[in-house]
Residue, then its C-alpha position, 0 to 999 in steps of 0.5 A: x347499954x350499947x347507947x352507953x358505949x357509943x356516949x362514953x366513946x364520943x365522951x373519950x374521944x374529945x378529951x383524947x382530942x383535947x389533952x392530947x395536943x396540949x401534952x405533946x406540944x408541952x413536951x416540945x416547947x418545955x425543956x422540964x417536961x422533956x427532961x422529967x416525963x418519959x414517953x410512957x408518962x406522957x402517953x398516961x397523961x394522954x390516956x387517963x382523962x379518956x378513960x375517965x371521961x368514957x366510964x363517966x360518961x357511960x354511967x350518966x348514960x346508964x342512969x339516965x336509962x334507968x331513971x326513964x324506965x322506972x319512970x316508963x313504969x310508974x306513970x303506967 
C-alpha cells in the first residue's frame, strides 16, 4: 500500500502539472472565465483531477498487488 501512495501521488502530480497551466493561463487570456470562475472555482478545477487521478491510480496499484499475490500463492 505504501508503493500505492507514492503511484497515486506521482499520478496527481502530473495531472496538477498538466491542468494546472491551462486553468490559470485561461483565466487570463478569456475575459468569460475571469468574469464567471472565481478563485476558489479555479482552484477546484485545478484540485479535482489531482485527487481523481491519485485514488485511480492508487487502486490500480492495489490491484495489481493483490492479483500477484493471489497468483504467488496458487502456483505455490
Amino acid at each position: 500500500t505504501n508503493q500505492a501512495t507514492i503511484a497515486g501521488a506521482k499520478g496527481a502530480l502530473l495531472s496538477t502539472a498538466i491542468t494546472a497551466p491551462i486553468v490559470l493561463l485561461s483565466a487570463r487570456k478569456f475575459e468569460w472565465v475571469r468574469k464567471n470562475i472565481k478563485p476558489t472555482g479555479r482552484a477546484i478545477l485545478v484540485c479535482f483531477p489531482a485527487v481523481g487521478t491519485f485514488f485511480v491510480v492508487a487502486d490500480k496499484s492495489i490491484l495489481k498487488s493483490a492479483r500477484d499475490t493471489s497468483l504467488a500463492r496458487i502456483q505455490n
